[in-house]
Steps between C-alpha positions, in 0.01 A plus 500: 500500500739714651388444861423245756305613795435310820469729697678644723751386218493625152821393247609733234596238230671741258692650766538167715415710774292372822303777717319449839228763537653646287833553620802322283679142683840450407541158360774342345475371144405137654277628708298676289429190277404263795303718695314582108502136465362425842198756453438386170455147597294595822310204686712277336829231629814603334745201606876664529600310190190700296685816637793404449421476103293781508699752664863402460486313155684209627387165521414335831734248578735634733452556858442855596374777749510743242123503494432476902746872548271646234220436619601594847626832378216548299247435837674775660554759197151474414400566870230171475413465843342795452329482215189249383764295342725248628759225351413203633773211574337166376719220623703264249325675229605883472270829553184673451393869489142542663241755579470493859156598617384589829257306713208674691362376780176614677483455842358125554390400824742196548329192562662319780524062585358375769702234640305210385518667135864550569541154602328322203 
């Protein structure tokens, strides 16, 4: 397998390339192999410490934000917010990349409490 598509992503593995629509996204090294290893492992938790191994080949016992300023860069180089994707921040546990989806609504006549419903 030489790619990886989610679109509007697709990663060039041999090249270690990342393109949006098409269009190349200047990563760093680092970059490159979390935001791979973030849309490989979709859906799922990564804690920072599984990242940390992952990523940066070091072992998890020191205290760092190495992983947080990736990620942020990574949020804004990849453009997410608008995109179907987003990294999510799970607290005391580390991050997440999810499909997004997008909710339709049909107009619903909105049902309305009396005050005696209201009340109860």
């Amino acid at each position: 397998m030489d790619y990886l598509r989610c679109e509007p992503f697709a990663f060039d593995l041999a090249s270690r390339q990342l393109f949006r629509e098409n269009e190349p996204i200047e990563l760093t090294s680092k970059e490159f192999e979390l935001a791979l290893y973030l849309f490989e492992n979709r859906e799922a938790v990564i804690s920072r410490k599984k990242l940390l191994e992952a990523v940066w080949e070091t072992t998890a016992d020191i205290h760092t934000r190495t992983v947080d300023a990736h990620v942020s860069r990574l949020r804004q180089k990849l453009q997410l917010d608008s995109t179907r994707w987003q990294i999510c921040s799970i607290y005391k546990h580390g991050y997440s990349l999810r499909e997004t989806t997008t909710i339709i609504t049909t107009d619903v006549p909105e049902k309305r409490l009396s005050e005696t419903e209201y009340e109860a």
